[in-house]
MARNU-939055 format. One record per atom (N, C-alpha, C, O): x, z, y; residue in three letters; atom name; residue number from 0. Coordinates in nm, 4 decimals. Each point is the difference from the previous one (the first is absolute). Example, Ala and Ser with C-alpha at 12.3 -4.5 7.8 and 13.67 -1.06 7.14 Angstrom:
x | z | y | r | a | k
1.3190 | 0.7800 | -0.5690 | ala | N | 0
-0.0890 | 0.0000 | 0.1190 | ala | CA | 0
0.0900 | 0.0000 | 0.1200 | ala | C | 0
0.1036 | 0.0665 | -0.0019 | ala | O | 0
-0.1386 | -0.1385 | 0.1069 | ser | N | 1
0.0820 | 0.0060 | 0.1190 | ser | CA | 1
-0.0770 | 0.0730 | 0.1090 | ser | C | 1
0.0509 | 0.0169 | 0.1108 | ser | O | 1
***
This chain:
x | z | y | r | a | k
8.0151 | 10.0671 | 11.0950 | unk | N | 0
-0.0716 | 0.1037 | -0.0697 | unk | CA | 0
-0.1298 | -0.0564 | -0.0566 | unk | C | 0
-0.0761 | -0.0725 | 0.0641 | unk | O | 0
0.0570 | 0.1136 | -0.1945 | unk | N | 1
-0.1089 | -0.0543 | -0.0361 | unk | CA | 1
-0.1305 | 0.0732 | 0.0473 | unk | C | 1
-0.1026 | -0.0659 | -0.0174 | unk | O | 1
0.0866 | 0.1968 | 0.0772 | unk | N | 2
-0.0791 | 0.1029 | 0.0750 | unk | CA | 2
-0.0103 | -0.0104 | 0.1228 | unk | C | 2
-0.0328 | 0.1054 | 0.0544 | unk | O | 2
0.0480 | -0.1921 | 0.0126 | unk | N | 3
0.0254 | 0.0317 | 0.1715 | unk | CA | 3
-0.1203 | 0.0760 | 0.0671 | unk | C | 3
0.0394 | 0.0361 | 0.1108 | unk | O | 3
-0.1229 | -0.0108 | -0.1239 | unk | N | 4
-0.0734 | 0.0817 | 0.0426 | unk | CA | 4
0.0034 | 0.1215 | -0.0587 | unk | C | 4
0.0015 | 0.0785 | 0.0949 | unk | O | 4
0.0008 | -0.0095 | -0.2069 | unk | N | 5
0.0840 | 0.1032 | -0.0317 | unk | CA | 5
0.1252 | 0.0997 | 0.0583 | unk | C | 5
0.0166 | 0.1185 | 0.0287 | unk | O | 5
0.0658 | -0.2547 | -0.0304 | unk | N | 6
0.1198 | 0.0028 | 0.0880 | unk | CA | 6
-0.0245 | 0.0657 | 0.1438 | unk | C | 6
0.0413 | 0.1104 | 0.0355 | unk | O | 6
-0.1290 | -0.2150 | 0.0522 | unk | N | 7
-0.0138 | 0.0518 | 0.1186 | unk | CA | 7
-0.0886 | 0.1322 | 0.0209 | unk | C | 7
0.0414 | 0.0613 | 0.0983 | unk | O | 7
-0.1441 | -0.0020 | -0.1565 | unk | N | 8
-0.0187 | 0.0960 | 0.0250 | unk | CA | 8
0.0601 | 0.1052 | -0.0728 | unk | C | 8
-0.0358 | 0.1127 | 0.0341 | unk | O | 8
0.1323 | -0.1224 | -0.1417 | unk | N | 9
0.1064 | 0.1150 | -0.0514 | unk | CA | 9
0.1011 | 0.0617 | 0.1587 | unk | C | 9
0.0408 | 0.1092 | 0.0396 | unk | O | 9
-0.0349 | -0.2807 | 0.0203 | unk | N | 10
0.0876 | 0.0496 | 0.0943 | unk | CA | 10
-0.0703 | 0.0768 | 0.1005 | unk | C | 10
0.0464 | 0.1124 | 0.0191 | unk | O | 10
-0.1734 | -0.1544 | 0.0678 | unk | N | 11
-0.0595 | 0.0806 | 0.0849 | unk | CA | 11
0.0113 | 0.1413 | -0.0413 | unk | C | 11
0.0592 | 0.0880 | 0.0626 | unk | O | 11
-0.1338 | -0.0732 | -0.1952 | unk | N | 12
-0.0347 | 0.1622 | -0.0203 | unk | CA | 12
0.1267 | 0.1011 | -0.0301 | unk | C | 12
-0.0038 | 0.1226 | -0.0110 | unk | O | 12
0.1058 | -0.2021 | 0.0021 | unk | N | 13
0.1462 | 0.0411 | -0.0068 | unk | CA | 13
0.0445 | 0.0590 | 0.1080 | unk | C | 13
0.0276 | 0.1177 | 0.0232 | unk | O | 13
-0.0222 | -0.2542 | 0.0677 | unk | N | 14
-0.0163 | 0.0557 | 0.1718 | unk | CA | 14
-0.0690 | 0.1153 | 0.0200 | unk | C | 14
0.0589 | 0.0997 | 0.0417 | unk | O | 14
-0.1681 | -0.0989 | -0.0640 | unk | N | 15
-0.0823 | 0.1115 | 0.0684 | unk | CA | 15
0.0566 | 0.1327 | -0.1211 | unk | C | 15
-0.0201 | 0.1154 | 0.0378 | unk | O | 15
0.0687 | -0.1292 | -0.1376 | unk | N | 16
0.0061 | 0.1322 | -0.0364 | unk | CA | 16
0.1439 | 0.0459 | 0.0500 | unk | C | 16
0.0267 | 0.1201 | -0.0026 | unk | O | 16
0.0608 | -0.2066 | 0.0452 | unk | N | 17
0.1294 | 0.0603 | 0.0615 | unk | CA | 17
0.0043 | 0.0118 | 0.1282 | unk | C | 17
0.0992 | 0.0551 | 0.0477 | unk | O | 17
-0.1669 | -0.0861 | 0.0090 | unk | N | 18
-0.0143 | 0.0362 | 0.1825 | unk | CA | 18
-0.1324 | 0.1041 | 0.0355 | unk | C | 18
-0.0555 | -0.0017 | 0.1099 | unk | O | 18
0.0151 | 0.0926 | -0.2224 | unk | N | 19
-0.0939 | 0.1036 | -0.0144 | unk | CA | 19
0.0878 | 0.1045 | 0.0063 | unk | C | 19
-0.0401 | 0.1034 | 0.0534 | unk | O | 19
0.2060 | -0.1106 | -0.1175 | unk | N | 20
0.0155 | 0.0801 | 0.0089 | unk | CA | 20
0.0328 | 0.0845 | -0.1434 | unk | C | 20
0.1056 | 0.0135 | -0.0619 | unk | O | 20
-0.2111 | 0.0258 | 0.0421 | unk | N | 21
-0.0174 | 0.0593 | -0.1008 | unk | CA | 21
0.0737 | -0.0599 | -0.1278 | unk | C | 21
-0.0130 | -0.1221 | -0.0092 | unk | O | 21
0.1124 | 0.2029 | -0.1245 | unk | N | 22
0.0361 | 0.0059 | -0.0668 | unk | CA | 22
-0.1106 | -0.0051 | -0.1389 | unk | C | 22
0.0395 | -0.0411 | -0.1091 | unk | O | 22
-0.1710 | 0.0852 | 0.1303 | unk | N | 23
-0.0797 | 0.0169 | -0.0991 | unk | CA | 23
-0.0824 | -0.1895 | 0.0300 | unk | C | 23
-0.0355 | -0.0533 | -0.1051 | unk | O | 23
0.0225 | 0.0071 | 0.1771 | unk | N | 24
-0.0411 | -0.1040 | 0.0301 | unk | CA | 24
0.0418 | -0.1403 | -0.1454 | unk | C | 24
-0.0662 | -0.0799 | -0.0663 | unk | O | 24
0.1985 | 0.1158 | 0.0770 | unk | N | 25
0.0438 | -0.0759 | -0.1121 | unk | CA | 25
-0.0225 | 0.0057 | -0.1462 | unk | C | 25
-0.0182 | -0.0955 | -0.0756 | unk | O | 25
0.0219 | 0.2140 | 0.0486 | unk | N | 26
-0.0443 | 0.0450 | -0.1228 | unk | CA | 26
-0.1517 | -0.0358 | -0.0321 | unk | C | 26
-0.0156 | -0.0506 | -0.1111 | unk | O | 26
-0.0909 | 0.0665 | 0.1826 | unk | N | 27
-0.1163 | -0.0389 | 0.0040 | unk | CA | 27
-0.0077 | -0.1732 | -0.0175 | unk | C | 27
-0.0482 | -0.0555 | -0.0987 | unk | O | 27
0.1100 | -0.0186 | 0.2236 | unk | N | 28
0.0142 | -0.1219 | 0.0388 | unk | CA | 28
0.0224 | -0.0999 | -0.1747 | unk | C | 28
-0.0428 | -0.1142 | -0.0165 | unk | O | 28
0.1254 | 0.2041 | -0.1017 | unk | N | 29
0.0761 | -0.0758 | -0.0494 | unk | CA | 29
-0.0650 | 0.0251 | -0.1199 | unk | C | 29
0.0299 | -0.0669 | -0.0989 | unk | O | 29
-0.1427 | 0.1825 | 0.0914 | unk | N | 30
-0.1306 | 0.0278 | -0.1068 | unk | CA | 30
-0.0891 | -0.0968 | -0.0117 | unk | C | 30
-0.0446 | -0.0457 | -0.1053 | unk | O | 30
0.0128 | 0.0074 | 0.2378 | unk | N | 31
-0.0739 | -0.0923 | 0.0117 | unk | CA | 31
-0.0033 | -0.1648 | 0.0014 | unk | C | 31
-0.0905 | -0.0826 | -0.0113 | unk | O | 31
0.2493 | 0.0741 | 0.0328 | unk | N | 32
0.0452 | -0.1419 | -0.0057 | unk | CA | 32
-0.0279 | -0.0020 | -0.1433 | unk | C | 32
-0.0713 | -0.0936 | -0.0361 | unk | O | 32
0.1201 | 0.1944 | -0.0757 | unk | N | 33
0.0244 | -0.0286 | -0.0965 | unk | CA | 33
-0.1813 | -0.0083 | -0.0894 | unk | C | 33
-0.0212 | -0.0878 | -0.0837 | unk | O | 33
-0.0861 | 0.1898 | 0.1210 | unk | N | 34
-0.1239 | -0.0428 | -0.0403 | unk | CA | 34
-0.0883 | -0.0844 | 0.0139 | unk | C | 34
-0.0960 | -0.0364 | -0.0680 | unk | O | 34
0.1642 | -0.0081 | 0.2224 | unk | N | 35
-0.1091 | -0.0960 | 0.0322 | unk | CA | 35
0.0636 | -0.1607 | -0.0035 | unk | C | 35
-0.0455 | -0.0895 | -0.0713 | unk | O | 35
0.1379 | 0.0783 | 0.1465 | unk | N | 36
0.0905 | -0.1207 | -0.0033 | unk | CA | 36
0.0469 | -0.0771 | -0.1184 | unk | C | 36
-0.0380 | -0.1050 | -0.0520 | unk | O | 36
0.1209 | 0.1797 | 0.0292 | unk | N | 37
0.0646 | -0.0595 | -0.1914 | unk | CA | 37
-0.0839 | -0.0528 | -0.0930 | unk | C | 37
0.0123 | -0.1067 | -0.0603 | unk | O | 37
-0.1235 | 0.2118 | 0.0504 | unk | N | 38
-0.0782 | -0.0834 | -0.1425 | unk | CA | 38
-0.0515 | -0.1056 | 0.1178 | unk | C | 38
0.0621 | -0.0982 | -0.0406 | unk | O | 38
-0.1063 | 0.0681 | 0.1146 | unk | N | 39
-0.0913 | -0.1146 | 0.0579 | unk | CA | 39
0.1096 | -0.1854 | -0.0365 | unk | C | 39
-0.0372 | -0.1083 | -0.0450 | unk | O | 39
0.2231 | 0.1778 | 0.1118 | unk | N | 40
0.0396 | -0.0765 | -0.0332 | unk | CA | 40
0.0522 | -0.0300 | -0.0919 | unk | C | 40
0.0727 | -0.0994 | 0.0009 | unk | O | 40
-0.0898 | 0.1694 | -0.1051 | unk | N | 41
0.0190 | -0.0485 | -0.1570 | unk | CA | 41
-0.0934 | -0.0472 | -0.0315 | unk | C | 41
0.0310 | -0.1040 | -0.0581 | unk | O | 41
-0.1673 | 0.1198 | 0.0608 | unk | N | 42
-0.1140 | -0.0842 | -0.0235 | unk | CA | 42
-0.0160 | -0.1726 | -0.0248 | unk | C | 42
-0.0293 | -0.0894 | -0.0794 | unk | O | 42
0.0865 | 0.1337 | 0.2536 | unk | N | 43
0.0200 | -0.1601 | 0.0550 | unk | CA | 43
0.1090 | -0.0671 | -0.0257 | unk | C | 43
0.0288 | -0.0995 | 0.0664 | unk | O | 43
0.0535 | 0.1475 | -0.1739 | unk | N | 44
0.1102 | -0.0379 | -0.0477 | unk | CA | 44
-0.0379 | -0.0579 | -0.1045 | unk | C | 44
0.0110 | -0.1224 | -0.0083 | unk | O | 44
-0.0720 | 0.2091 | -0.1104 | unk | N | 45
-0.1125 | -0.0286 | -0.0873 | unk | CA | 45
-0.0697 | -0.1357 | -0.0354 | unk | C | 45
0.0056 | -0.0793 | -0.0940 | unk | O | 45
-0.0826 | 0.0902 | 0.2275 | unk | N | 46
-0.0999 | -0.1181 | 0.0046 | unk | CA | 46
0.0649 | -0.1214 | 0.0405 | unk | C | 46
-0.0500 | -0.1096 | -0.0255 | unk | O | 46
0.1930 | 0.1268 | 0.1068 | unk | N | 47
0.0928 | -0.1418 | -0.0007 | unk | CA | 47
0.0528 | -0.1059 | -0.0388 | unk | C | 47
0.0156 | -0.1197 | 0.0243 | unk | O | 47
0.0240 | 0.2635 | -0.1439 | unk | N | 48
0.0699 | -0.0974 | -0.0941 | unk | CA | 48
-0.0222 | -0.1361 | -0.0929 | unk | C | 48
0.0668 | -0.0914 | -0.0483 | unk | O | 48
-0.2118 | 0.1403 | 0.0553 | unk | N | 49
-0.0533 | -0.1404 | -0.0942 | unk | CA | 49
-0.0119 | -0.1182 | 0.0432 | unk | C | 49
-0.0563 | -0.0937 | -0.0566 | unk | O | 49
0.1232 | 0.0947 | 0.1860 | unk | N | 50
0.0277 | -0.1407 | 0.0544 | unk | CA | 50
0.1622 | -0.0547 | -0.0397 | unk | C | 50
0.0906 | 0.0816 | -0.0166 | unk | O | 50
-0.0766 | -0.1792 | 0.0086 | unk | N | 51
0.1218 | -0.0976 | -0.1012 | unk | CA | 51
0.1023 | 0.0196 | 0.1378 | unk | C | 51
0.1147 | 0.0376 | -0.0242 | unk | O | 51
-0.1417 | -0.0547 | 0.1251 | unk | N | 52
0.0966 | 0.0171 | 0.1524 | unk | CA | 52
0.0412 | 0.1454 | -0.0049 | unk | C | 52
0.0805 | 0.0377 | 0.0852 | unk | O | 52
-0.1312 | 0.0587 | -0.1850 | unk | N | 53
0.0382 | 0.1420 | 0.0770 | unk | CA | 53
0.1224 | 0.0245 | -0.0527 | unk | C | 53
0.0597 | 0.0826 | 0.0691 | unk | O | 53
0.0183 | -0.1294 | -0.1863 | unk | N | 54
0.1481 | 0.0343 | 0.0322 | unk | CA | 54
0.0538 | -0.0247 | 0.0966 | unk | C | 54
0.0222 | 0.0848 | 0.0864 | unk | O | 54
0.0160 | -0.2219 | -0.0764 | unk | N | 55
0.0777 | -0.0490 | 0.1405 | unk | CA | 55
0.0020 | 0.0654 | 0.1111 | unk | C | 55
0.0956 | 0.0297 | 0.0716 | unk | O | 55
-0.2828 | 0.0059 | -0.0531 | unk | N | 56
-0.0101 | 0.0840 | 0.1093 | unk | CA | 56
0.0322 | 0.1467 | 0.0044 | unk | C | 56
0.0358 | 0.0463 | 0.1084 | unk | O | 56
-0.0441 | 0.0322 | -0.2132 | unk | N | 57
0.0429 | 0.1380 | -0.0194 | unk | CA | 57
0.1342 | -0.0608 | -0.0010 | unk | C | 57
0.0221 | 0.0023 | 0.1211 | unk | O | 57
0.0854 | -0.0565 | -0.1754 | unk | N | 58
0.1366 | 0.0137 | 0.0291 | unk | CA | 58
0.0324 | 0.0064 | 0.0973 | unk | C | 58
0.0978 | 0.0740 | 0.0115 | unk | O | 58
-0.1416 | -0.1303 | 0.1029 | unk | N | 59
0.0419 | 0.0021 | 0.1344 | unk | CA | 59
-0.0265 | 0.0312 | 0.1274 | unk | C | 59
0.0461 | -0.0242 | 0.1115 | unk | O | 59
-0.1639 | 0.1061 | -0.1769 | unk | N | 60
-0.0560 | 0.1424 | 0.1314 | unk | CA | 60
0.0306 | 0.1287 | -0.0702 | unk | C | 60
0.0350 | 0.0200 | -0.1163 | unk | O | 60
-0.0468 | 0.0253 | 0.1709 | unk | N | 61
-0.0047 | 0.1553 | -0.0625 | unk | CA | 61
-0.1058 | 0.0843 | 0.0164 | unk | C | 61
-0.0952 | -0.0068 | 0.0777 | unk | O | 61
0.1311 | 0.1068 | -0.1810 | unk | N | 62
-0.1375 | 0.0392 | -0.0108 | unk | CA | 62
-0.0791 | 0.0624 | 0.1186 | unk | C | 62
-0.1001 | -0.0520 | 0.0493 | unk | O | 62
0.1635 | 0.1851 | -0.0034 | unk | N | 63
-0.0139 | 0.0532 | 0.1522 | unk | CA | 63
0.0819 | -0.0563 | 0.1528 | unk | C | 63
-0.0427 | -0.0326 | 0.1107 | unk | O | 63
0.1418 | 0.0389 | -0.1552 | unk | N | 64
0.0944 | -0.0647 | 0.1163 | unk | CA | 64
0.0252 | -0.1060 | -0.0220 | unk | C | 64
-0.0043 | -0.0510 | -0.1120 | unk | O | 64
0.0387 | -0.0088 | 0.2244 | unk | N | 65
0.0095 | -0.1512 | 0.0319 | unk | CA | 65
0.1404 | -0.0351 | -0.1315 | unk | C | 65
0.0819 | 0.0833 | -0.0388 | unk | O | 65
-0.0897 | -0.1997 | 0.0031 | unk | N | 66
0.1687 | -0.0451 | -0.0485 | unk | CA | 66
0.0944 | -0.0208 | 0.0768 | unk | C | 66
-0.0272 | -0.1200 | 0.0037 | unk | O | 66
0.1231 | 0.1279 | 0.0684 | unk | N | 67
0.0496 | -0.0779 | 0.0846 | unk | CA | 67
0.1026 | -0.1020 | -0.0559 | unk | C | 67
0.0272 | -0.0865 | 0.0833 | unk | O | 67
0.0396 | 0.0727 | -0.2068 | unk | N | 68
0.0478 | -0.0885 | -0.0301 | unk | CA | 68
-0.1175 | -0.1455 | -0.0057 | unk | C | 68
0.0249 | -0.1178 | 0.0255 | unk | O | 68
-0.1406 | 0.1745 | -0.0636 | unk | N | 69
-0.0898 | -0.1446 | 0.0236 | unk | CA | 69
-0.0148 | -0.0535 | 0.0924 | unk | C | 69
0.0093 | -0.1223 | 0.0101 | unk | O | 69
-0.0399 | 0.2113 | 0.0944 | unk | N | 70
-0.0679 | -0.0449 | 0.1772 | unk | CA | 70
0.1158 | -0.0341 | 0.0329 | unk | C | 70
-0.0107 | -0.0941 | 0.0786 | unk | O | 70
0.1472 | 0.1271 | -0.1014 | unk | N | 71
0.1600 | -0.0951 | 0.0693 | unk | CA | 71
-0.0343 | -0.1504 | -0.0838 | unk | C | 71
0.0175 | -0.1127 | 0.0462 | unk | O | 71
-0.0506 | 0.1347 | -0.1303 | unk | N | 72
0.0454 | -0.1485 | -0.0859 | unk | CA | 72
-0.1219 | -0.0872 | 0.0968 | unk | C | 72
0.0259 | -0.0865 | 0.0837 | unk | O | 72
-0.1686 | 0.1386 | -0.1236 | unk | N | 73
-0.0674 | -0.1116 | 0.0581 | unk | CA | 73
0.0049 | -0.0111 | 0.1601 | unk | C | 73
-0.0812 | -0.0765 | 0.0521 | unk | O | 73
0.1566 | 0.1363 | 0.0167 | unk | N | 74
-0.0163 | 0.0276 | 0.1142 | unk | CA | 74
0.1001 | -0.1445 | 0.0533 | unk | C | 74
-0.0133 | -0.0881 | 0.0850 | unk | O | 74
0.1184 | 0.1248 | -0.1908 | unk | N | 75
0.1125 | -0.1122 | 0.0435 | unk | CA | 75
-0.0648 | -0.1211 | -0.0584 | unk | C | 75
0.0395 | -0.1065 | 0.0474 | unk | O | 75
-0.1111 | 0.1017 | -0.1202 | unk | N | 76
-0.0100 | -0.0941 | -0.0693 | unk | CA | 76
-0.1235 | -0.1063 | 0.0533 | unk | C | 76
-0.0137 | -0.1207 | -0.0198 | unk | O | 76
-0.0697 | 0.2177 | 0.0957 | unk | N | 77
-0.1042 | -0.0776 | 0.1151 | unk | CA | 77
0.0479 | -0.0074 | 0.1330 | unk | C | 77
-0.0700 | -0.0584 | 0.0827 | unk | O | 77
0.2066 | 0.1212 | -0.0398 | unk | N | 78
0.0304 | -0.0791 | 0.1335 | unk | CA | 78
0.1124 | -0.0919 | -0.0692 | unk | C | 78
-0.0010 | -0.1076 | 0.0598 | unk | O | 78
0.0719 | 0.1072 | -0.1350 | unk | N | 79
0.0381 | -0.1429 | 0.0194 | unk | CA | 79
-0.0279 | -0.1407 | -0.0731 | unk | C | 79
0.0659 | -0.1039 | 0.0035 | unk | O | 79
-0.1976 | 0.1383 | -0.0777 | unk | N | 80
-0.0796 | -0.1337 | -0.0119 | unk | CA | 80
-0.0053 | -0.0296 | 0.1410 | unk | C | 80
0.0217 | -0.1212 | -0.0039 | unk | O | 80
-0.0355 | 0.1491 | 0.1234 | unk | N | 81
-0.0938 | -0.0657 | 0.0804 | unk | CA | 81
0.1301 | -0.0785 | 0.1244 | unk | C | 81
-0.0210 | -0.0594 | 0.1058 | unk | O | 81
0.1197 | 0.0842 | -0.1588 | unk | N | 82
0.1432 | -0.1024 | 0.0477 | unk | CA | 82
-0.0394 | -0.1032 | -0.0269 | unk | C | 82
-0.0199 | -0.0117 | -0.1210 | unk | O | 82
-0.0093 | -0.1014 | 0.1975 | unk | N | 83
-0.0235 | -0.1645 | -0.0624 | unk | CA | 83
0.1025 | -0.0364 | -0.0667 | unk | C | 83
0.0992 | 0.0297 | 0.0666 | unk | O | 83
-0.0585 | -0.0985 | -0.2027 | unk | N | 84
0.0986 | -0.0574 | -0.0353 | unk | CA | 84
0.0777 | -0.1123 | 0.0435 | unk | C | 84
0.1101 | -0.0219 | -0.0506 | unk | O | 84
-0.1738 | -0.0743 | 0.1692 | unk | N | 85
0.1369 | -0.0300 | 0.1139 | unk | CA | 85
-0.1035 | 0.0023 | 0.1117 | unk | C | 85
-0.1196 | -0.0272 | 0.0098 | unk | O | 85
0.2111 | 0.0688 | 0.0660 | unk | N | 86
-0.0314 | -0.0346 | 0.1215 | unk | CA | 86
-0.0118 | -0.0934 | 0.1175 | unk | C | 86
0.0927 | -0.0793 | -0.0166 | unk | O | 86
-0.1514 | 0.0492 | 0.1167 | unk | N | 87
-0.0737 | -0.1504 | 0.0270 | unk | CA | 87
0.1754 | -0.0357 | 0.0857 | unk | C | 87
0.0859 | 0.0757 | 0.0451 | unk | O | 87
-0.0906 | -0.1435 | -0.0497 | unk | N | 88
0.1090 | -0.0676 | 0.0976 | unk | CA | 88
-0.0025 | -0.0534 | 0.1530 | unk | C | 88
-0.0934 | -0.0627 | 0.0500 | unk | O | 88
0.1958 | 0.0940 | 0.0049 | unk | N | 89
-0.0711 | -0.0079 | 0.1474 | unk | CA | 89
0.0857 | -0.1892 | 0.0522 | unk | C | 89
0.1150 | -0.0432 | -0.0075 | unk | O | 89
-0.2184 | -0.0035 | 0.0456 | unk | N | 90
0.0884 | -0.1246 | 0.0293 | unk | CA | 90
0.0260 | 0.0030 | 0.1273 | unk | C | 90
0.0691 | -0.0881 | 0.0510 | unk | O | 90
***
């Protein structure tokens, strides 16, 4: 995700508006994601871009939620760099 802090408190206040209970909780919850949250991270979307790395990097996070086709690729792709290409021999 290119937001992870976003991210993580969308999720807290999420939490707390569905274990309140309350049905009106959400409706409120999702006024406010949308006035206060959104423009901040479009902003910072904004001001990103003018770096030459931010395609590459916007292709392969996402915007709110994580990618997961990315985090499998590099995931596999940093544990098995770390296989030595031979292994020592035992005499």
């Amino acid at each position: 995700t290119r937001n992870p802090n976003y991210f993580g408190e969308v999720c807290i206040y999420l939490g707390f508006a569905i274990l309140s209970g309350n049905w009106m909780c959400l409706p409120i919850f999702c006024a406010i994601w949308l006035q206060i949250f959104l423009p901040n991270m479009l902003g910072k979307e904004v001001s990103l871009a003018r770096y030459e790395e931010w395609e590459g990097w916007a292709s392969q996070a996402g915007f709110f939620l994580p990618w997961f086709p990315s985090m499998f690729r590099d995931f596999c792709r940093n544990s098995f760099s770390r296989i030595p290409d031979r292994l020592p021999s035992v005499i």
